[in-house]
PDB file of N, H, CA, C and O in Angstrom:
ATOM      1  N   UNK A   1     -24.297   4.838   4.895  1.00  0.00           N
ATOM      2  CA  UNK A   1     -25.156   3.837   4.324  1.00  0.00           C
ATOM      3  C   UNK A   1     -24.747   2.469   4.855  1.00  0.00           C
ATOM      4  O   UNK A   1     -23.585   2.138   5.090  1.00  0.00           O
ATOM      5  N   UNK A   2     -26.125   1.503   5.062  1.00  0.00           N
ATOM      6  H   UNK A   2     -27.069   1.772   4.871  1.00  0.00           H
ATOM      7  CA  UNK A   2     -25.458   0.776   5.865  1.00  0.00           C
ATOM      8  C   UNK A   2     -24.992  -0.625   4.608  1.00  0.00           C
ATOM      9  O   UNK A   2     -25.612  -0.926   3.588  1.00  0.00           O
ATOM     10  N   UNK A   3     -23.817  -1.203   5.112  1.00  0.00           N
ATOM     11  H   UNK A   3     -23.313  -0.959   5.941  1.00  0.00           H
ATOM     12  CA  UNK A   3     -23.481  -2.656   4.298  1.00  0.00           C
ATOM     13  C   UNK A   3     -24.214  -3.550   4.759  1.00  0.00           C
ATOM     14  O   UNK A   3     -24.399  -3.913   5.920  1.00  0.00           O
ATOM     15  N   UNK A   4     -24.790  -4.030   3.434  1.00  0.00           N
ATOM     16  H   UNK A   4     -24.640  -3.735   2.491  1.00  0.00           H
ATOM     17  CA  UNK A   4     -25.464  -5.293   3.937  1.00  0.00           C
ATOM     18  C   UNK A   4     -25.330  -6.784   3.895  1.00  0.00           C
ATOM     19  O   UNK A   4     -24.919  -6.967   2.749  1.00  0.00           O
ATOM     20  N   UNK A   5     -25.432  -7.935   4.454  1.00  0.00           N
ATOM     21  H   UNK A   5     -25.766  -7.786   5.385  1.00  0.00           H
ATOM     22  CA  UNK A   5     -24.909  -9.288   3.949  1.00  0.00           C
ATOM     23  C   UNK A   5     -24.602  -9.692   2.986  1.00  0.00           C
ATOM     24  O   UNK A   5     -23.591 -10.359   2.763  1.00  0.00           O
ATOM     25  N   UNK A   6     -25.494  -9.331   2.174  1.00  0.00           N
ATOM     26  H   UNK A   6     -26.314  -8.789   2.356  1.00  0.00           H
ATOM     27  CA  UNK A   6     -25.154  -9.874   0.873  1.00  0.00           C
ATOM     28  C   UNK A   6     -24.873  -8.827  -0.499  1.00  0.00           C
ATOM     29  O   UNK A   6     -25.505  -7.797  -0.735  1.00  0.00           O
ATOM     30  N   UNK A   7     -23.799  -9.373  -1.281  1.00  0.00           N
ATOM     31  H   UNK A   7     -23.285 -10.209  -1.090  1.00  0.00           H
ATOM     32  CA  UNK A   7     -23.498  -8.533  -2.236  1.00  0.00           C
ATOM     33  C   UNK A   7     -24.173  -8.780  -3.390  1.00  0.00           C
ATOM     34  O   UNK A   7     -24.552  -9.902  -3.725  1.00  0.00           O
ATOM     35  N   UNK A   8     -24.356  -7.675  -4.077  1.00  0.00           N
ATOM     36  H   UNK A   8     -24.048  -6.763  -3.804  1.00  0.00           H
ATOM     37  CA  UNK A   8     -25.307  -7.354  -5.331  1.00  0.00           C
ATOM     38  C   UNK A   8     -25.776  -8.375  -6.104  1.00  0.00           C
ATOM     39  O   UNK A   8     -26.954  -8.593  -6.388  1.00  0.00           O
ATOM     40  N   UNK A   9     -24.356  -9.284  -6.590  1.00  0.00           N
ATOM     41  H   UNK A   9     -23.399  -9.107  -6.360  1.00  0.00           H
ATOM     42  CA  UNK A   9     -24.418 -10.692  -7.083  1.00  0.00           C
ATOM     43  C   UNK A   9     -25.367 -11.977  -6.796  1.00  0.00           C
ATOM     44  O   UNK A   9     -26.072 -12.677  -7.522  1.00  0.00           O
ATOM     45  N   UNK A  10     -25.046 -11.972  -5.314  1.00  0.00           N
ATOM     46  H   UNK A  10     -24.473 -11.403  -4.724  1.00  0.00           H
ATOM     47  CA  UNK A  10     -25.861 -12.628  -4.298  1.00  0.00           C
ATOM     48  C   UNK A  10     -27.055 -12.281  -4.385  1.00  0.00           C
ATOM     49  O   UNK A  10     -27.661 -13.251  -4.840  1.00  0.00           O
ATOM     50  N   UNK A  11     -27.829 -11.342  -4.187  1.00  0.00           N
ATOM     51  H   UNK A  11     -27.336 -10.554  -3.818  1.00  0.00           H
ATOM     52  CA  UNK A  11     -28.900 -11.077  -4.315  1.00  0.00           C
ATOM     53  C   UNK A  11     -29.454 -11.086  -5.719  1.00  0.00           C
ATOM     54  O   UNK A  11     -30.676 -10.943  -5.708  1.00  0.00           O
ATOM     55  N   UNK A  12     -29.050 -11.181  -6.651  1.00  0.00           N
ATOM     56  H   UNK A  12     -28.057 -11.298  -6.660  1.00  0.00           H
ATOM     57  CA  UNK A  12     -29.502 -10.861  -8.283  1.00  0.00           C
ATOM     58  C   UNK A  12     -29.832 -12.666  -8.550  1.00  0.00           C
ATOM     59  O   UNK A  12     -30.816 -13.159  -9.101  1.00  0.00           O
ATOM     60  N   UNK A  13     -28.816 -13.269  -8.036  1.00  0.00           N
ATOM     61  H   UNK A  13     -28.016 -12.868  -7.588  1.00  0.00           H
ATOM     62  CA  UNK A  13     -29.136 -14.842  -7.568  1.00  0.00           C
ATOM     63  C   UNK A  13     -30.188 -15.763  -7.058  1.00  0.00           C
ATOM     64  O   UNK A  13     -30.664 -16.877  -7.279  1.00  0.00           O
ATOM     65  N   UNK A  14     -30.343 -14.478  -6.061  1.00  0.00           N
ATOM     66  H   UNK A  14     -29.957 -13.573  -5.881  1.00  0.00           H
ATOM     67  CA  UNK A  14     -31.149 -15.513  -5.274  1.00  0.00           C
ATOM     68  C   UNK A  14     -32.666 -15.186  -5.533  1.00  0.00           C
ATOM     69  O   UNK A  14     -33.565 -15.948  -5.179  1.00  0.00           O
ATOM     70  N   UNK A  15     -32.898 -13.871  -6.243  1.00  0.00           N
ATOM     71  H   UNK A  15     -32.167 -13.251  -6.531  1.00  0.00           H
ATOM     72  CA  UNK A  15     -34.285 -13.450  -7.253  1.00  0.00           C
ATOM     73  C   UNK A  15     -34.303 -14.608  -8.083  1.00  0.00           C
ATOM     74  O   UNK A  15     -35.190 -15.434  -7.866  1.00  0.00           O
ATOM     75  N   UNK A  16     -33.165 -14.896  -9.348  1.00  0.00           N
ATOM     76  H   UNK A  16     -32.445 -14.225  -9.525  1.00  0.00           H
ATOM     77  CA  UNK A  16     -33.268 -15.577 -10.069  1.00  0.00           C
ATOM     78  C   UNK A  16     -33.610 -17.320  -9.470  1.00  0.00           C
ATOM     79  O   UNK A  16     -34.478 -18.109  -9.844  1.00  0.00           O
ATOM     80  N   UNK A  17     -32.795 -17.431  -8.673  1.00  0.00           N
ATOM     81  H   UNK A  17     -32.090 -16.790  -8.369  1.00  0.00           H
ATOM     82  CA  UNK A  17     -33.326 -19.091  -7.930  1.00  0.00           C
ATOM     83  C   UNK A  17     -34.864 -18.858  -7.545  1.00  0.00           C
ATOM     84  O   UNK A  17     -35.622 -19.825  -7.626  1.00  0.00           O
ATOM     85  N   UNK A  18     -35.222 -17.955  -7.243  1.00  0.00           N
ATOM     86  H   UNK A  18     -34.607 -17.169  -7.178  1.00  0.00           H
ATOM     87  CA  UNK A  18     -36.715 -17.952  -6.656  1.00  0.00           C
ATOM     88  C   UNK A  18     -37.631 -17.843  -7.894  1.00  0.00           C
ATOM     89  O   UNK A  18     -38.837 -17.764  -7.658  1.00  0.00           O
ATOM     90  N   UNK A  19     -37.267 -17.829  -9.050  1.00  0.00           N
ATOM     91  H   UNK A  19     -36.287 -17.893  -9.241  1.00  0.00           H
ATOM     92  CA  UNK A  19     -38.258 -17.957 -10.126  1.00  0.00           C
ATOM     93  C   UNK A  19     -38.774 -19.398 -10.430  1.00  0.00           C
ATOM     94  O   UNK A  19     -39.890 -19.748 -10.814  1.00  0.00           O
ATOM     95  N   UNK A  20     -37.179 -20.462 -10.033  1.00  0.00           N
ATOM     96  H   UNK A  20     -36.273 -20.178  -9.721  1.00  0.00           H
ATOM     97  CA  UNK A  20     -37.670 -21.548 -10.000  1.00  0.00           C
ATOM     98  C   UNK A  20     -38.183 -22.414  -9.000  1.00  0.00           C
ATOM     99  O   UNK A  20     -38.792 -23.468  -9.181  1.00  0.00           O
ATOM    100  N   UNK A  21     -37.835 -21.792  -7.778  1.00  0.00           N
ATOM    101  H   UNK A  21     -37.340 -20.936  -7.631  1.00  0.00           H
ATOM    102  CA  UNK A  21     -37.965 -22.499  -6.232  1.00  0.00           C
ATOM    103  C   UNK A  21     -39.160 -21.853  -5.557  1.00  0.00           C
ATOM    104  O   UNK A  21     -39.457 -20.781  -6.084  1.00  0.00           O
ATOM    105  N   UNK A  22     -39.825 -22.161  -4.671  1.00  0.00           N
ATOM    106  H   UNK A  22     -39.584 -23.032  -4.243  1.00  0.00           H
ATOM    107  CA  UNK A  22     -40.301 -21.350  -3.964  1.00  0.00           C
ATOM    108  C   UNK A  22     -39.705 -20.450  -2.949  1.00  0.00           C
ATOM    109  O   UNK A  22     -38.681 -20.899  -2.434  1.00  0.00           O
ATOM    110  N   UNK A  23     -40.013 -19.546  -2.631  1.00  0.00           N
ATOM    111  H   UNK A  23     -40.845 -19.181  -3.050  1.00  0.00           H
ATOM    112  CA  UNK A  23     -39.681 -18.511  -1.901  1.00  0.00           C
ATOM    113  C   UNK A  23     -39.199 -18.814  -0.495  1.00  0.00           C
ATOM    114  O   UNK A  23     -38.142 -18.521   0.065  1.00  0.00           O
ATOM    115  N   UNK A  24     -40.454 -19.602  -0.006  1.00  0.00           N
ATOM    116  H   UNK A  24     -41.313 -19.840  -0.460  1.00  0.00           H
ATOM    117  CA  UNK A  24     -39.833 -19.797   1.570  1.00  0.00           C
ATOM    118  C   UNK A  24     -39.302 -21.168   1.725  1.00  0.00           C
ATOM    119  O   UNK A  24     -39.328 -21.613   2.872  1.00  0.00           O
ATOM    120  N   UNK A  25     -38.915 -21.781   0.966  1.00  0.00           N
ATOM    121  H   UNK A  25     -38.894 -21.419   0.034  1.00  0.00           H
ATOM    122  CA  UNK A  25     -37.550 -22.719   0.902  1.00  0.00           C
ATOM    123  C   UNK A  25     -36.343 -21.994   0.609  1.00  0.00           C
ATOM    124  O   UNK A  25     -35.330 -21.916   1.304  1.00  0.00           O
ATOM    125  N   UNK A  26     -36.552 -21.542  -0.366  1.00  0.00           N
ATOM    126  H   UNK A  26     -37.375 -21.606  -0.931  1.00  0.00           H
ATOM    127  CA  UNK A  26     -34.999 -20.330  -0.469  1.00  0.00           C
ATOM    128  C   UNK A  26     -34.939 -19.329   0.615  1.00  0.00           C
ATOM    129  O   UNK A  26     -33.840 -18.805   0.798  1.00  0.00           O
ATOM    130  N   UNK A  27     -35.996 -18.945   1.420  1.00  0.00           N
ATOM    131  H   UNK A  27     -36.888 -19.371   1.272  1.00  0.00           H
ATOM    132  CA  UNK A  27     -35.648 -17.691   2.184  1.00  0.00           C
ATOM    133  C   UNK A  27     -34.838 -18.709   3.403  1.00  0.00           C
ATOM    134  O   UNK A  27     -33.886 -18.141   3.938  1.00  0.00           O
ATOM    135  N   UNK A  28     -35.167 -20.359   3.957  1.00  0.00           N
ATOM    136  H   UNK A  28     -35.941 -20.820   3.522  1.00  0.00           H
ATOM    137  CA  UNK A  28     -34.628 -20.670   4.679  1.00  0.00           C
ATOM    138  C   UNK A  28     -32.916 -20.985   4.453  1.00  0.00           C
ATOM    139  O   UNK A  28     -31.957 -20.923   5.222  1.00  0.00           O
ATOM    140  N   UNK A  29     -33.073 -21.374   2.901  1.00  0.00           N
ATOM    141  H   UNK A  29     -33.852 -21.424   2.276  1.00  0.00           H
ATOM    142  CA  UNK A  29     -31.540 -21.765   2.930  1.00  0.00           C
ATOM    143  C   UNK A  29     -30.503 -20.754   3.040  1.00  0.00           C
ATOM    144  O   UNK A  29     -29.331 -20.711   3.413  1.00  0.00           O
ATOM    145  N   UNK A  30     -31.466 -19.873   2.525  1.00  0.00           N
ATOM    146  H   UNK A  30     -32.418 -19.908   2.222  1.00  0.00           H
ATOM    147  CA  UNK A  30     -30.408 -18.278   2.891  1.00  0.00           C
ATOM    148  C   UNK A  30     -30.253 -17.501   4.092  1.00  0.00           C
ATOM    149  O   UNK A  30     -29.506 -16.543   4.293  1.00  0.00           O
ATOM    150  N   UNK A  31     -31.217 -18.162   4.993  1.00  0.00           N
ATOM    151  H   UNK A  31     -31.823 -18.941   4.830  1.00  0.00           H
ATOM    152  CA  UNK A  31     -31.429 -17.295   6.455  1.00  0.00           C
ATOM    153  C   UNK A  31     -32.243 -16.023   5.921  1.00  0.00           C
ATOM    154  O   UNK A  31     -31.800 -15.351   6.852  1.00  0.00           O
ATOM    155  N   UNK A  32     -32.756 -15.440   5.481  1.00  0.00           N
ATOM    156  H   UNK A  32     -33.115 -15.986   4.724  1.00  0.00           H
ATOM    157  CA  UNK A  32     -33.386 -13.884   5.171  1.00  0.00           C
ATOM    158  C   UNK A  32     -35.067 -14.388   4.977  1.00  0.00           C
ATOM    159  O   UNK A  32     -35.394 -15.536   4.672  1.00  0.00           O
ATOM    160  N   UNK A  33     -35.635 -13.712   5.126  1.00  0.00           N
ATOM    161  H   UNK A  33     -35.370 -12.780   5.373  1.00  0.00           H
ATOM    162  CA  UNK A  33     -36.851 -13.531   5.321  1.00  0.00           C
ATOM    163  C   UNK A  33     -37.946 -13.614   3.697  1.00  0.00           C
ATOM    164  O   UNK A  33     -37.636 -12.974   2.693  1.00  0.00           O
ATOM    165  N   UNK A  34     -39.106 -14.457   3.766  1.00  0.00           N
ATOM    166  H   UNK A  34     -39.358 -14.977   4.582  1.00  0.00           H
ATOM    167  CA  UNK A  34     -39.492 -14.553   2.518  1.00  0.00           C
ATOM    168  C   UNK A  34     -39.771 -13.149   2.021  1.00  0.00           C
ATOM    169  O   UNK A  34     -39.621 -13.032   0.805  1.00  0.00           O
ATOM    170  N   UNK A  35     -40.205 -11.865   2.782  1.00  0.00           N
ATOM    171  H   UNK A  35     -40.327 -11.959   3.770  1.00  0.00           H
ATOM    172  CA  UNK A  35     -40.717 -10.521   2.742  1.00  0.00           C
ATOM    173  C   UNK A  35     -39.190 -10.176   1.597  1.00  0.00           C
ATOM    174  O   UNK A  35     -39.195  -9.922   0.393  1.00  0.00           O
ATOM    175  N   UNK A  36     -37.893 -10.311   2.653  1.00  0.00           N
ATOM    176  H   UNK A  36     -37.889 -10.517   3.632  1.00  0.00           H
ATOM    177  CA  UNK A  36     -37.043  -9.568   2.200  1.00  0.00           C
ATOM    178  C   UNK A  36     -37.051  -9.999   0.547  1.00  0.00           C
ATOM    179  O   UNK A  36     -37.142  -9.103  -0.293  1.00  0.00           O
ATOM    180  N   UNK A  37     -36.946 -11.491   0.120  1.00  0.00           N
ATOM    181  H   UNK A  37     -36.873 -12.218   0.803  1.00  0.00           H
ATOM    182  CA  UNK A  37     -36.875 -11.676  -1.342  1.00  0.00           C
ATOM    183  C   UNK A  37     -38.314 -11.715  -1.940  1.00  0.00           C
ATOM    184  O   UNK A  37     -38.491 -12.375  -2.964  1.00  0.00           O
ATOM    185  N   UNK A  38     -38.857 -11.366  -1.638  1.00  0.00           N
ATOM    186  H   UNK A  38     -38.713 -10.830  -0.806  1.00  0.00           H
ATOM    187  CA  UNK A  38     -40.314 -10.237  -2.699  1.00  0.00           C
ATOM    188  C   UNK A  38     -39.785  -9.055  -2.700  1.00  0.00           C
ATOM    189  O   UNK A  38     -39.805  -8.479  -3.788  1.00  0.00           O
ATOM    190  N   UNK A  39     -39.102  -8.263  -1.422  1.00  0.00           N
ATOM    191  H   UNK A  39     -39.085  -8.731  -0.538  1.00  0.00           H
ATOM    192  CA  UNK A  39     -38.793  -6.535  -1.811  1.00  0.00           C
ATOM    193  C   UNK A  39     -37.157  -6.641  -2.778  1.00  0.00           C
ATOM    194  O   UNK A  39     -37.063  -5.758  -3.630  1.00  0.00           O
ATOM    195  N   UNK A  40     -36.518  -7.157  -2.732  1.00  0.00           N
ATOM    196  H   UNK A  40     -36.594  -7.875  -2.040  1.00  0.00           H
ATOM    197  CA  UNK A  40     -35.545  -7.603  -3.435  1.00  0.00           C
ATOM    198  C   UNK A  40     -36.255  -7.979  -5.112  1.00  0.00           C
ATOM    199  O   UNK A  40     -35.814  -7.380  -6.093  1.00  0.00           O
ATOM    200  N   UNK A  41     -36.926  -8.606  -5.193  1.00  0.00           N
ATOM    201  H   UNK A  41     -37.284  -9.093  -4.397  1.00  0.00           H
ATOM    202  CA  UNK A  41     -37.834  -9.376  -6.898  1.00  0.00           C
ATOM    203  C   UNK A  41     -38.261  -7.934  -7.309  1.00  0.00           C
ATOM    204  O   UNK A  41     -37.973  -7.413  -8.386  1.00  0.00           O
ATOM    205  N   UNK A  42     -38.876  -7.443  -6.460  1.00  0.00           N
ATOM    206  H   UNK A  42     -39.110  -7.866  -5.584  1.00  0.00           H
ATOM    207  CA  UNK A  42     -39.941  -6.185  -6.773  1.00  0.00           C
ATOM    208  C   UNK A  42     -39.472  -4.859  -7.087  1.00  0.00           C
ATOM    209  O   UNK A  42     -40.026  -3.954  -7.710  1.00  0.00           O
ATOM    210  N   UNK A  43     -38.124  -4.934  -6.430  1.00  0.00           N
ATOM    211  H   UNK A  43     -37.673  -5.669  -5.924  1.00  0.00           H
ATOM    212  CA  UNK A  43     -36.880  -3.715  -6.671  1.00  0.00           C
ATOM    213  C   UNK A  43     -35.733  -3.881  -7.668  1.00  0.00           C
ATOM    214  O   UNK A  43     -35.091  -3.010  -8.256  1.00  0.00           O
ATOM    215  N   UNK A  44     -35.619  -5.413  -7.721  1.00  0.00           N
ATOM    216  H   UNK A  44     -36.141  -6.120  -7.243  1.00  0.00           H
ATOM    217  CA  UNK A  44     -34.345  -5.528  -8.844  1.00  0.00           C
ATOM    218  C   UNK A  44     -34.549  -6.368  -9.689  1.00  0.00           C
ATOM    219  O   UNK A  44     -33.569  -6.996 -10.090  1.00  0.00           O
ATOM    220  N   UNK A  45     -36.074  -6.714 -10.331  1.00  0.00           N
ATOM    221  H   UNK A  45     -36.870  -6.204 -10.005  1.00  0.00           H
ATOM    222  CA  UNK A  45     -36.237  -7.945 -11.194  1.00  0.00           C
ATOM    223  C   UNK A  45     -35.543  -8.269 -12.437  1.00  0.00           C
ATOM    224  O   UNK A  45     -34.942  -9.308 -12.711  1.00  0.00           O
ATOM    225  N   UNK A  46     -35.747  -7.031 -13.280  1.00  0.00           N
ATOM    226  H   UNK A  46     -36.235  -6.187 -13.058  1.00  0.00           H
ATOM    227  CA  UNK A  46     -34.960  -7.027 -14.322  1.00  0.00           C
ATOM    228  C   UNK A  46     -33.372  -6.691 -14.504  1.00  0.00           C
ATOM    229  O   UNK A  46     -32.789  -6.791 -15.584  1.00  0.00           O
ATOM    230  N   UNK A  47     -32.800  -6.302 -13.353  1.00  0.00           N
ATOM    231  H   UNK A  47     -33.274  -6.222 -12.476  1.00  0.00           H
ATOM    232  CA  UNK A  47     -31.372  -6.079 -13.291  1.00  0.00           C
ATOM    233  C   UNK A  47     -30.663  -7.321 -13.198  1.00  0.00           C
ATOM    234  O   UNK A  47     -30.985  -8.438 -12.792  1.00  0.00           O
ATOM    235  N   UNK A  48     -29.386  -6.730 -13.785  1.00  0.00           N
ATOM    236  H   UNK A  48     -29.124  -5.822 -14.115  1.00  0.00           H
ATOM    237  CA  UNK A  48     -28.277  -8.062 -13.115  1.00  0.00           C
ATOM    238  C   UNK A  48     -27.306  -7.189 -12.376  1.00  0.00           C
ATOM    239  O   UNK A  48     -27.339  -5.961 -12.312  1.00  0.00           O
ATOM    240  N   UNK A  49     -26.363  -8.075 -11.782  1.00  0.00           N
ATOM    241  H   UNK A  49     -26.336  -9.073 -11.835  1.00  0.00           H
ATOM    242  CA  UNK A  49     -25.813  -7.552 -10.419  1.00  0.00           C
ATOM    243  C   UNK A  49     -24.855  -6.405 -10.889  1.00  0.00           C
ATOM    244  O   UNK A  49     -24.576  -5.520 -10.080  1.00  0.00           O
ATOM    245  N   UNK A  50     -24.295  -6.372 -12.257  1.00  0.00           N
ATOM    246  H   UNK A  50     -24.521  -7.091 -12.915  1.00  0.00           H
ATOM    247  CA  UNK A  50     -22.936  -4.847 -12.513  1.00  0.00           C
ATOM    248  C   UNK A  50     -24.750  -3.387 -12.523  1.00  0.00           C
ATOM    249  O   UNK A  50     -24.753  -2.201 -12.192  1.00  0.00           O
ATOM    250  N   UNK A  51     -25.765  -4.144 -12.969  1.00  0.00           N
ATOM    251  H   UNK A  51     -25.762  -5.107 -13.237  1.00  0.00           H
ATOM    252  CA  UNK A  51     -26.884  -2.938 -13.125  1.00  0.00           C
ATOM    253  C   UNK A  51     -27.539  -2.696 -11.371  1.00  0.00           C
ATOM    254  O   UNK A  51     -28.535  -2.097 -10.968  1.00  0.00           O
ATOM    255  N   UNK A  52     -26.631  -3.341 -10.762  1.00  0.00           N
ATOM    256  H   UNK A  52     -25.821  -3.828 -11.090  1.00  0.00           H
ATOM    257  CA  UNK A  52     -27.737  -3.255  -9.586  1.00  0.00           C
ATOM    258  C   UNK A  52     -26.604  -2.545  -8.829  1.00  0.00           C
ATOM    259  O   UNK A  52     -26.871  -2.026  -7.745  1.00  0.00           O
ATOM    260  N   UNK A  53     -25.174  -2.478  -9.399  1.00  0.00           N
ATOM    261  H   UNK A  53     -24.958  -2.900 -10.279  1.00  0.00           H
ATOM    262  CA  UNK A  53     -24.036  -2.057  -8.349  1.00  0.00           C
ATOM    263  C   UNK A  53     -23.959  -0.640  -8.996  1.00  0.00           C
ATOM    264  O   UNK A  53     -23.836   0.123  -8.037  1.00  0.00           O
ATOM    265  N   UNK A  54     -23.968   0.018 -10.033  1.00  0.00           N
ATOM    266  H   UNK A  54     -24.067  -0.602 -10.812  1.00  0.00           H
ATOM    267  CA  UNK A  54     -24.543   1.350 -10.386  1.00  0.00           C
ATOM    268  C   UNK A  54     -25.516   1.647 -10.103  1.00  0.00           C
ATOM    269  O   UNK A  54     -25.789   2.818 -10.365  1.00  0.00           O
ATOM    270  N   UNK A  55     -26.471   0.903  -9.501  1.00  0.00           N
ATOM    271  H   UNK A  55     -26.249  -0.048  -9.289  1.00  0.00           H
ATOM    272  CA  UNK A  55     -28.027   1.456  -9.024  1.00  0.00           C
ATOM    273  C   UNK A  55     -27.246   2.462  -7.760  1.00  0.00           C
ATOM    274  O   UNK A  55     -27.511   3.640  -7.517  1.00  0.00           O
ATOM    275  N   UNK A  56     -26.167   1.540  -7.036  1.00  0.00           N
ATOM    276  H   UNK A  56     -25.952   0.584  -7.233  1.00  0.00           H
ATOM    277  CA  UNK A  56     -26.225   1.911  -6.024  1.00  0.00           C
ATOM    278  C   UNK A  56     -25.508   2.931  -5.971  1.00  0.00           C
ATOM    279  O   UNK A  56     -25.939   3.898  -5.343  1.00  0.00           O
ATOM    280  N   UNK A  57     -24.252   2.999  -6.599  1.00  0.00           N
ATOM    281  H   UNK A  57     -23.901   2.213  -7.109  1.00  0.00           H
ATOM    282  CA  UNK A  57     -23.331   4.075  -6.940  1.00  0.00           C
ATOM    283  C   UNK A  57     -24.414   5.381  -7.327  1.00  0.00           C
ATOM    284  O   UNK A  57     -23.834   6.435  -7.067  1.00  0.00           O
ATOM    285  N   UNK A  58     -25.325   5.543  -7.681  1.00  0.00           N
ATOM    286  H   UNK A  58     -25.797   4.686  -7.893  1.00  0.00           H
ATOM    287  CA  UNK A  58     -26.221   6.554  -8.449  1.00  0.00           C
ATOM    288  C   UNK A  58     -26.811   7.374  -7.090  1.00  0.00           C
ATOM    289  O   UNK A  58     -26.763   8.498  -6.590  1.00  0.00           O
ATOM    290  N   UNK A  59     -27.499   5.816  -6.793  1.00  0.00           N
ATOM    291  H   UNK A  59     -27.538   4.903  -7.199  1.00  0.00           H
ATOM    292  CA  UNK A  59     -28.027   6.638  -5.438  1.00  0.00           C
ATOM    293  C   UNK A  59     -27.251   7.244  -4.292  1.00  0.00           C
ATOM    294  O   UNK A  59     -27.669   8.251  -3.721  1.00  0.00           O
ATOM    295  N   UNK A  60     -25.922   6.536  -3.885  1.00  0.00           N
ATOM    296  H   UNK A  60     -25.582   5.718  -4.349  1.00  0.00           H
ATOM    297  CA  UNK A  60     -24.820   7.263  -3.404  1.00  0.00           C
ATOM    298  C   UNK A  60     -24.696   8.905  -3.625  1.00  0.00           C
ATOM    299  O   UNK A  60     -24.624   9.821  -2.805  1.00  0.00           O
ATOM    300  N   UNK A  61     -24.699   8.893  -5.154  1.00  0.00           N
ATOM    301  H   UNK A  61     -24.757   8.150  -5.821  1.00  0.00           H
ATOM    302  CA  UNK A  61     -24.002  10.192  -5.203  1.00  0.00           C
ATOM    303  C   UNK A  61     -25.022  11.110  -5.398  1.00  0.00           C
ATOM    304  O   UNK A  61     -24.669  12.289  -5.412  1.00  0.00           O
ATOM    305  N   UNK A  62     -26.454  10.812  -5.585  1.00  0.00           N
ATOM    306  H   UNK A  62     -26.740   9.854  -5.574  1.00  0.00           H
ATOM    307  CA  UNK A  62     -27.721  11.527  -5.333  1.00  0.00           C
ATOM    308  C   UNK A  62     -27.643  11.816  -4.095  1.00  0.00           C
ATOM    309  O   UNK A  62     -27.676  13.043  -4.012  1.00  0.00           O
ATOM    310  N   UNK A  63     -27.554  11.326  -3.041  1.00  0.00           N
ATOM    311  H   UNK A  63     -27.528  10.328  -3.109  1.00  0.00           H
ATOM    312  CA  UNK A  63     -27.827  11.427  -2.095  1.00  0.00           C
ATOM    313  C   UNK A  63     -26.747  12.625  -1.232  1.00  0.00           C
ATOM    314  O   UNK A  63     -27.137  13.448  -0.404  1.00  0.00           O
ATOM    315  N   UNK A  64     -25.252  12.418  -1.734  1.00  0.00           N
ATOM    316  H   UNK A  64     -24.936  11.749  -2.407  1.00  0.00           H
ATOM    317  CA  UNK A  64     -24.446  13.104  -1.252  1.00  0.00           C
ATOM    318  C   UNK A  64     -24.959  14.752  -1.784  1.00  0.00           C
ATOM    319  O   UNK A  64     -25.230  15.699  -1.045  1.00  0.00           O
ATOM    320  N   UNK A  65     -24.979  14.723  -3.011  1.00  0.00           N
ATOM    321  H   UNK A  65     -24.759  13.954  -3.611  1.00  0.00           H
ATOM    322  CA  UNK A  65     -25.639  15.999  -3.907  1.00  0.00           C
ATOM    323  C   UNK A  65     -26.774  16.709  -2.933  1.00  0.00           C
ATOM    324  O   UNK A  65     -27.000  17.852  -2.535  1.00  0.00           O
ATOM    325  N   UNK A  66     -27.207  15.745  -2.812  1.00  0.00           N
ATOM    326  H   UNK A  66     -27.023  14.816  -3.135  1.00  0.00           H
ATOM    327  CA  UNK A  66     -28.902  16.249  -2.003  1.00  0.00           C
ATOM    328  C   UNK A  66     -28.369  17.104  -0.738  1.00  0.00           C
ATOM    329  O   UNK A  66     -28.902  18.165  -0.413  1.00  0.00           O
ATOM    330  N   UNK A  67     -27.118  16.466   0.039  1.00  0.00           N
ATOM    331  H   UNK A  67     -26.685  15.604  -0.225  1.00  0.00           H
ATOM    332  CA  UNK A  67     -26.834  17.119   1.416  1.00  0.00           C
ATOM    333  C   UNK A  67     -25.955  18.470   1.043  1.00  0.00           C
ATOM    334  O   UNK A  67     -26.133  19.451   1.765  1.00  0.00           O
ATOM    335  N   UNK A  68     -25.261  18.541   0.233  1.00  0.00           N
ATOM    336  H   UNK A  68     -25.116  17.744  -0.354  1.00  0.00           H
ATOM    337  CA  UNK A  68     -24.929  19.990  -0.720  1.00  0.00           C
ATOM    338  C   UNK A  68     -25.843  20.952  -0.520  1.00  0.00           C
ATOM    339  O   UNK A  68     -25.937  21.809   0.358  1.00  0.00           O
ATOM    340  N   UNK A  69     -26.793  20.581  -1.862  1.00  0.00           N
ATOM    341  H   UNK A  69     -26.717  19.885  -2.575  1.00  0.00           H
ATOM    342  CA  UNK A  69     -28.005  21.650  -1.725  1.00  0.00           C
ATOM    343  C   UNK A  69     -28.102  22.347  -0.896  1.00  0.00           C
ATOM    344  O   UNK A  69     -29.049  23.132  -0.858  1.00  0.00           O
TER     345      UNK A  69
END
């Protein structure tokens, strides 16, 4: 799985700054793409970052399970 720039925190952040900012002012200060923080809003709106770092742990070990099978 690949690591990505930013950690869970970071991203749970920068949803929340974009409620008050617009999007493609924040997508510049962050370097990332306005697309990426809509699929980011649209995937983790209601989480915060310890609910978004068990998202991932979950899917981890779904996924390992799956190659078992």
């Amino acid at each position: 799985m690949r690591k990505g720039r930013f950690t869970e925190e970071q991203v749970v952040a920068m949803i929340r700054e974009a409620d008050c900012e617009h999007v493609s002012v924040l997508a510049k200060q962050h370097g990332v793409s306005e697309q990426r923080i809509y699929t980011w809003r649209k995937r983790l709106a209601g989480f915060e970052a310890s609910d978004v770092r068990r998202l991932r742990q979950l899917e981890a070990e779904n996924a390992k399970a799956g190659c078992r099978a």
